[in-house]
N, C-alpha and C positions, 0 to 999 in steps of 0.2 A: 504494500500500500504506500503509494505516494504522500511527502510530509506536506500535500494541499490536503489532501483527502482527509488524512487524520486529524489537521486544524477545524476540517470544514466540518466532521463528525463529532470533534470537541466541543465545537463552538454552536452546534445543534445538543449536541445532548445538556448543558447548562444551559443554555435557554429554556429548554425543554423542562428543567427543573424548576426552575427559577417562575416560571408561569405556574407552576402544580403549586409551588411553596404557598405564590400569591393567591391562586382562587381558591385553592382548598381550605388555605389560614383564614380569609376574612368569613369562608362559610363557616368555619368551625368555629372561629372569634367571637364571629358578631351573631350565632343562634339563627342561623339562615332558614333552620329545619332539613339540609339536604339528607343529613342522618338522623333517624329516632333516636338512637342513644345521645347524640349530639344537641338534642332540645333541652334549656334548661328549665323551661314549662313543666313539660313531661316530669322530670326528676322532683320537682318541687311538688306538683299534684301526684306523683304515686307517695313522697313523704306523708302529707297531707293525711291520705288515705291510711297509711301505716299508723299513722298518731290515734287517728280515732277509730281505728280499730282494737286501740288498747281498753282491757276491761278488767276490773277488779276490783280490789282497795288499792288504799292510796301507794302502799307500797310495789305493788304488783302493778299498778301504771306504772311509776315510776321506773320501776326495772326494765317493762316493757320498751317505753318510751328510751331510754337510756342506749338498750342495746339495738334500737331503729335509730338512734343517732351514731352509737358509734360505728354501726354500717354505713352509715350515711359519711361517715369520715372516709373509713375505708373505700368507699363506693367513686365518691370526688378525687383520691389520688390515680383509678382505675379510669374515671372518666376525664380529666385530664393529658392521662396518660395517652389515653387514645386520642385525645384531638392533637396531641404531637406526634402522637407516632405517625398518623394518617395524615397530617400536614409534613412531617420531614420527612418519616419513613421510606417511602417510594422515591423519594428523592434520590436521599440518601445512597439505598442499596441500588438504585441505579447506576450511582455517581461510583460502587466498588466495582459494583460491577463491569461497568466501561470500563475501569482502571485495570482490572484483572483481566479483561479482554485483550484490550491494546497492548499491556504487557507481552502477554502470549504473540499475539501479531508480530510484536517489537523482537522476540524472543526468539520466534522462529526466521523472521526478515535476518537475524545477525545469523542465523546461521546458514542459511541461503546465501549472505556475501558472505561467509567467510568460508564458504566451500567455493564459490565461485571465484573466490580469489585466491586459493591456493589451485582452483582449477586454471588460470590466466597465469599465475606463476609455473607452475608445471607445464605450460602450453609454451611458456616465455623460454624455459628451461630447454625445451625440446627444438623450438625453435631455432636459439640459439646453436644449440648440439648441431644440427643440418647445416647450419651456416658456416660453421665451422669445418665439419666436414668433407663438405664440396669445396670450400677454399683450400683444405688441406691438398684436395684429390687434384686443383687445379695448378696448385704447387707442385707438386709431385708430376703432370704430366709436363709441365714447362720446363721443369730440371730433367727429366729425362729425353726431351725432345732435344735441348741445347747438347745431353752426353750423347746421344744418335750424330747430331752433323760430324758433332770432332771426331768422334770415331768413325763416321763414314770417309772425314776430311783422311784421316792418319789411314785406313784400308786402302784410299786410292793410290794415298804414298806409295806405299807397300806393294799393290800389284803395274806402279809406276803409269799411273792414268793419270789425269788431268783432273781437277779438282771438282766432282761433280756438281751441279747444278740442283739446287732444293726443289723440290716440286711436291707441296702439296695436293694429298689428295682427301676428298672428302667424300665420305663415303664411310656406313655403317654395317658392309659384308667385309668380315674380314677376309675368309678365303679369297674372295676375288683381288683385293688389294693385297695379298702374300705373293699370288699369281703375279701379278702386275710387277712389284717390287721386281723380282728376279730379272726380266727381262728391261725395262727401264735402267737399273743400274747396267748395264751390258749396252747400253745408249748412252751412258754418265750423266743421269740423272738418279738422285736420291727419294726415294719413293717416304715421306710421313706421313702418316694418316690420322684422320681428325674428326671430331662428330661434327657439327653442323655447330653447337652451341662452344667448342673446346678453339674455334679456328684462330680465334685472337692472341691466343697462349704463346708467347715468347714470339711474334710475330717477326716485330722487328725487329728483334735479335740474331735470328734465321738468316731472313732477308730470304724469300723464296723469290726463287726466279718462274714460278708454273704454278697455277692451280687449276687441278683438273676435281669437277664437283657433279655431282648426281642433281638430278630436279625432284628426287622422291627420297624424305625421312620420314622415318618412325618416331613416335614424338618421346623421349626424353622420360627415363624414371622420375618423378617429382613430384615432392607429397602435394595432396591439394592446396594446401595452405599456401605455397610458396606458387602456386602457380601465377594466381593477381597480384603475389609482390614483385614490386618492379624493382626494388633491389637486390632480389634473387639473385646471386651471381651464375647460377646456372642455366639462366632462361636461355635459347636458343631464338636468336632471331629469325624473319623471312628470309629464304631465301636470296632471294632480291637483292634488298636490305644489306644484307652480309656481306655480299659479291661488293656493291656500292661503297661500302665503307672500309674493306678492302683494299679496292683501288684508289680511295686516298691517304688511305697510310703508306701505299708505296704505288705509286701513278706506271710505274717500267714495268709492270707484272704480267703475264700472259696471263689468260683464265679462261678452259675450256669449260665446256659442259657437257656431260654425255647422258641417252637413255634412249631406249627404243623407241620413243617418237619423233627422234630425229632422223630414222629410217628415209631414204630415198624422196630426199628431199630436192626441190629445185633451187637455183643458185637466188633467186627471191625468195625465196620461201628460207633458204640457208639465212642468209642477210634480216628477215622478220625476227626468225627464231633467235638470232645474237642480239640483237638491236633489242625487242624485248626483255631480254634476259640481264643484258647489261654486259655481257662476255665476248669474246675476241671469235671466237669462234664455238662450233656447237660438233659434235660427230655421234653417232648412233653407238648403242652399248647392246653386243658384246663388240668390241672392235679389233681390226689386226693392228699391235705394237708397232709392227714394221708404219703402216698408215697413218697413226699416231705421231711418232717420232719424224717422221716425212713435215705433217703438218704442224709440229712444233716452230722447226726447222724454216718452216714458212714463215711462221708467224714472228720469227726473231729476224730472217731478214727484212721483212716488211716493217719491223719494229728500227732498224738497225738504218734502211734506209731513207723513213721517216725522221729519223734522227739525224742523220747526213743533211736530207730535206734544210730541216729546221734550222741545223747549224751553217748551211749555206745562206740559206732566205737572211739568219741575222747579219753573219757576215756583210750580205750584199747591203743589208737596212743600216748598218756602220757604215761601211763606206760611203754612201747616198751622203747620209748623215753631215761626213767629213766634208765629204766633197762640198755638201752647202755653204758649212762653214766655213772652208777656204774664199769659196765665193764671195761669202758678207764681208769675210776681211777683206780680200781685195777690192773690194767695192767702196767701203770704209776708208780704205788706202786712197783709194783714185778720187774720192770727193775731198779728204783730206789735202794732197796736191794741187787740185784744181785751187783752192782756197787760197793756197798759199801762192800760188799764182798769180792771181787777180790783186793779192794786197800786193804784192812788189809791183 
């Protein structure tokens, strides 16, 4: 019960008494007649009648008379008594009675919060416990993805290859990316693999030069409680989303996409499917290595010539540049002389 509630039932039931004190006291006060015994008519005419129904000699009235009076003592603390009891009374035992109610109400209300709040502490507890955990796990997969490159770096030493090239991949089958691995590294690419929500884990520490990513995840163990928390550090985001933010942590990055709906595709239709996705290119899943590594290969010259591009265009956009302002000077220059001409 809400503490309006309880005011608003406090503050009815004294009123409520408070009205009973007043009509009941001026009827019982003031002889209104609402109760027989409550007349003091009545009590005076049955005395009356007691008196002269006394008979005998004088002594034998007198005793009579004597013991109709000291009833009559008795009788007025009895009838007193009731016009208090029946003016406070009801009052009263209503007034314990609320109070023994609300108690109880009060009584049980503490212990509804104080199970609810060891229930919200044990929820907090638990909570925390998950939070900690998944940060543990994210830890742990970051430190061991950095000990994968250097030992992949020191392995290539050792069979004297070239330093292979990081290439995440994302993707939730493992067999298929163990498959994958073998052959990739035999191309000098370093095959790591990532869930969908783990891809940011020591990102730019890595520096991947690939990522190759599925269009279908299975959604993530996570209790429900953390699902709506947006601080969850384990939420996985869109697709999309992820590719996008991505590519601005490191803008040089290839990013394919593979899955059987990109099966026999037209070269528009090629171009839709990347351009939606937000990735460099797209190729159908199961695919040939060999096809793969071909189209890598593409996509690093095209990336490598764009780059040439770019670094000529600025070249060409300096020189332009210089050139003008050689111009201005010499022009500066030649108004300059003019000037000095005319005053000699």
């Amino acid at each position: 019960m809400r503490d309006r509630m309880k005011s608003a039932v406090k503050w009815t039931t004294t009123a409520a008494a408070v009205i009973w004190c007043v009509v009941v006291g001026w009827d019982q006060f003031n002889d209104l007649g609402t109760f027989a015994f409550g007349q003091e008519d009545f009590r005076e005419q049955a005395i009356q009648r007691q008196l002269k129904e006394c008979r005998g000699t004088f002594q034998e009235r007198y005793d009579c008379k004597s013991a109709i009076l000291r009833a009559h003592g008795r009788d007025s603390f009895f009838f007193w008594a009731k016009k208090y009891s029946l003016t406070f009374g009801p009052a009263l035992f209503f007034y314990v009675a609320f109070t023994f109610w609300l108690r109880s109400v009060e009584t049980v209300e503490e212990k509804d919060r104080r199970v609810r709040r060891v229930a919200r502490i044990e929820a907090r507890k638990l909570k925390e416990g998950r939070f900690a955990r998944e940060q543990g796990r994210r830890r742990a997969i970051s430190a061991q993805r950095r000990q994968d490159v250097k030992k992949a770096e020191v392995d290539a030493i050792r069979e004297e290859k070239v330093r292979p090239m990081n290439l995440m991949v994302i993707s939730q089958n493992d067999l298929w990316v163990d498959g994958l691995r073998r052959y990739m590294w035999a191309g000098g690419y370093y095959v790591i693999q990532s869930d969908l929500r783990d891809v940011f884990l020591s990102y730019r520490e890595i520096g991947y030069h690939v990522i190759l990513t599925e269009t279908q995840f299975k959604d993530p163990d996570i209790h429900p409680e953390d699902v709506d928390d947006d601080e969850f550090p384990g939420k996985p985001l869109p697709l999309k989303e992820t590719l996008h933010r991505l590519r601005d942590r490191k803008d040089n990055v290839r990013i394919v996409a593979c899955g059987p709906e990109f099966a026999n595709l037209t070269p528009q239709q090629f171009i839709r499917a990347a351009t939606d996705l937000g990735v460099d290119a797209v190729i159908e899943k199961p695919f040939d290595t060999t096809k793969f590594l071909e189209l890598l290969e593409k996509l690093f010259e095209v990336a490598a010539q764009q780059k040439a591009e770019a670094k000529a265009k600025a070249e060409a956009d300096k020189a332009a540049a210089d050139e003008a302002q050689e111009e201005e000077r010499r022009a500066k220059r030649a108004a300059r002389e003019a000037d000095e001409e005319e005053d000699a």
